[in-house]
C-alpha positions, 0 to 999 in steps of 0.5 A, spaced: 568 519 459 562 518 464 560 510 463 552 514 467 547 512 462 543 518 459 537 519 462 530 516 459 527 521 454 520 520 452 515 523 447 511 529 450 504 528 452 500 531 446 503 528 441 508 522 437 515 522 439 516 529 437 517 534 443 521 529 448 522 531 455 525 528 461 522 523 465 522 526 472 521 521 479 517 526 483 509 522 483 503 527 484 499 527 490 493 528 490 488 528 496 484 523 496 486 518 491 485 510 492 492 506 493 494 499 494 500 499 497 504 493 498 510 492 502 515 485 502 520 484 508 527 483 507 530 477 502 523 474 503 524 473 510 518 471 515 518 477 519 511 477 519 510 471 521 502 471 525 503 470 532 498 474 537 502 478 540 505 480 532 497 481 531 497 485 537 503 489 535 500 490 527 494 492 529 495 498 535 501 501 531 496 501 524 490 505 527 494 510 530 498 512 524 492 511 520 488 516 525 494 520 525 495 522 518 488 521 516 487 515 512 482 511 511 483 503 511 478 500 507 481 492 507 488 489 510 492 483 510 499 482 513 502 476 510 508 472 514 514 476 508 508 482 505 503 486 506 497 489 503 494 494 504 488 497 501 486 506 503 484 512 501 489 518 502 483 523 505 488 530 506 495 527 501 499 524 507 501 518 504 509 519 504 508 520 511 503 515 514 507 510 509 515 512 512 512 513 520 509 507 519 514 501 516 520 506 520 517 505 527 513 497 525 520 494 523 524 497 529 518 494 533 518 486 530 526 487 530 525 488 538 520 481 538 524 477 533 532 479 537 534 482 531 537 489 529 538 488 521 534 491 516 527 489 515 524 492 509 526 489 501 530 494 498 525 494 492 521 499 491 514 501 495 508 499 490 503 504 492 499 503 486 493 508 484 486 505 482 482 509 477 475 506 477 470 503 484 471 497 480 478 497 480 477 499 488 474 492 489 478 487 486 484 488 489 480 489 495 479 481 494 485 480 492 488 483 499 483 479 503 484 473 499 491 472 498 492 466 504 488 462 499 492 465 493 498 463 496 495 456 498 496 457 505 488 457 508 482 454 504 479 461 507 481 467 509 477 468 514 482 461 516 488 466 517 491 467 522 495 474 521 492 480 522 486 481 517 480 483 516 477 480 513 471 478 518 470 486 519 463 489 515 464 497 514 464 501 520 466 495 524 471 497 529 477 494 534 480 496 539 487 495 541 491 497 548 498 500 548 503 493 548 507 496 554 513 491 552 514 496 547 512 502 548 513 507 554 507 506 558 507 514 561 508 517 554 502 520 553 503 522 546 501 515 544 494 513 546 493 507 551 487 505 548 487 505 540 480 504 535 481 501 528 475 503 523 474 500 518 471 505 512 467 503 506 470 506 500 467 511 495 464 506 491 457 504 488 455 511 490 447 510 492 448 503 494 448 501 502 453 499 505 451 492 505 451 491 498 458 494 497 460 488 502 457 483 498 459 485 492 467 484 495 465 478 499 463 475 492 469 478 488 474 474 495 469 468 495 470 467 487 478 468 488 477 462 493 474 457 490 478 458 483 484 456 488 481 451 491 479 447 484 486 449 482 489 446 489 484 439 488 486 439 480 494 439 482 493 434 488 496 438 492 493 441 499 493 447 504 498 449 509 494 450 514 493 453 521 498 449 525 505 448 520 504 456 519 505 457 527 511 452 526 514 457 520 521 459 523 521 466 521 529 466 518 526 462 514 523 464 506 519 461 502 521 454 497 517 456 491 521 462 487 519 469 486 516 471 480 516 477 479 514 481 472 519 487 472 514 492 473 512 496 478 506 500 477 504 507 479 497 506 478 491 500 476 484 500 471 481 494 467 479 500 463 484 501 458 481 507 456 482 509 464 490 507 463 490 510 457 487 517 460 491 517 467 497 516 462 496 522 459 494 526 465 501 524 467 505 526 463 503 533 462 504 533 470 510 531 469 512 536 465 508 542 468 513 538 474 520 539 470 518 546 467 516 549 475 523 545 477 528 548 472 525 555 473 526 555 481 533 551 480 535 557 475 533 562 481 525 563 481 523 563 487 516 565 485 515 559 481 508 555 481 508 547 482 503 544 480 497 542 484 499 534 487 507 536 488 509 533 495 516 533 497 517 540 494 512 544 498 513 539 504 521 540 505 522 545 500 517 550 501 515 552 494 509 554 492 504 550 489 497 550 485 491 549 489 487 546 484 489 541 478 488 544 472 
């Protein structure tokens, strides 16, 4: 007997518990969508360690996969073990800007630390979904002001990772190909690379200045809470100088928490998640249905509009409009 656990069986989306279906891994990608995406180094490790050639190294190869496959940074920040980063997904190129990313990224930093071992946690990605332009915000601040969270430096604008929390929308930076790196007469990576950074679409009506104030107050409030939390436990700041003398071997003293969930989409609207969960799972099984017909030799089968890995490595045919 197979000792294999059964896969999971959940109720159907426009009922109870009757009618169950088999739950699928495939995820809807639609273009378009606002994600937080979040990546941890191996073990924790400080990999990322702020540095100004990791800055330098960070920043070129981010524009250019972000102009390669048409997404839109809205706000970033590279810890010393993780990332965050905060786009909208214009054409639903995310599995690709994320894997062409993170694959060549690693290679590079392993190249400057001396090492050839794996860089990135086993754990999986979180690219979470977010629902409401008030969503889009707050997790926009919680990227800026993670090294304050994470008692590192009273204020992000005192990190020196690579961020950006100093840009205003539209801002750009410009980056010159690391010649250490990469091959100076490869004229298929440009010498010279310009990083944007792109209001999301949010608060419409409003200028882009009033979006930036709305998210500076939303970063400066997760400062100052932190700030009164450090001063009430009489505890202090890293700061600059001890996180240039961070060992990048080395990982963090305080333990991870982790909450055993993995989010595949965020709202502090309850009826949002309640409505996205549905959509889901009706996706999901219009995914199940298309995947059964073609496994059983229907090549003329329709997936629905969002399928990814399918349509790009399978050639299948999928619906041009969500229904």
């Amino acid at each position: 007997m197979s000792s294999s656990a059964p896969p999971k069986i959940i109720p159907g989306p426009d009922s109870g518990h009757h009618s169950p279906q088999l739950r699928v891994r495939a995820r809807p990608i639609y273009p378009g969508t606002r994600y937080k995406i979040t990546r941890r180094c191996l073990e924790r490790r400080f990999f990322l360690t702020p540095s100004p050639v990791l800055n330098h190294l960070i920043g070129y190869w981010l524009a250019v996969c972000l102009k390669e496959h048409n997404i839109q940074l809205h706000a970033a920040c590279f810890m010393s073990n993780h990332y965050h980063l905060d786009v909208t997904d214009v054409d639903g190129n995310l599995p690709a800007f994320k894997n062409h990313f993170n694959a060549t990224l690693a290679r590079l930093i392993n190249s400057h630390l001396g090492r050839s071992d794996k860089f990135w946690a086993e754990d999986r990605p979180s690219d979470v979904r977010l629902l409401e332009d008030d969503d889009v915000i707050e997790k926009m601040a919680y990227t800026l002001a993670n090294p304050t969270a994470a008692g590192l430096v009273k204020w992000g604008s005192r990190w020196p990772g690579f961020t950006t929390y100093s840009m205003a929308f539209g801002d750009t930076m410009g980056f010159e190909k690391p010649g250490r790196f990469f091959d100076p007469h490869n004229s298929d990576l440009p010498r010279v690379v310009e990083l944007c950074l792109v209001r999301p679409a949010v608060d419409q009506g409003c200028s882009d200045e009033h979006v930036h104030r709305r998210l500076m107050a939303a970063v400066r409030r997760r400062e100052l809470e932190k700030q009164r939390e450090m001063r009430m436990a009489n505890h202090r700041f890293i700061g600059k100088s001890r996180l240039f003398r961070q060992r990048w071997d080395r990982v963090p003293q305080m333990s991870s928490r982790k909450s055993g969930l993995n989010p595949t989409f965020a709202s502090m609207n309850k009826w949002a998640r309640i409505a996205q969960v549905r959509r889901d799972r009706a996706w999901e099984a219009t995914y199940a249905a298309a995947r059964d017909a073609f496994r059983g030799g229907v090549r003329d089968v329709v997936f629905p509009f969002g399928t990814y890995w399918m349509r790009v490595f399978g050639g299948v045919r999928v619906c041009l409009i969500e229904t």
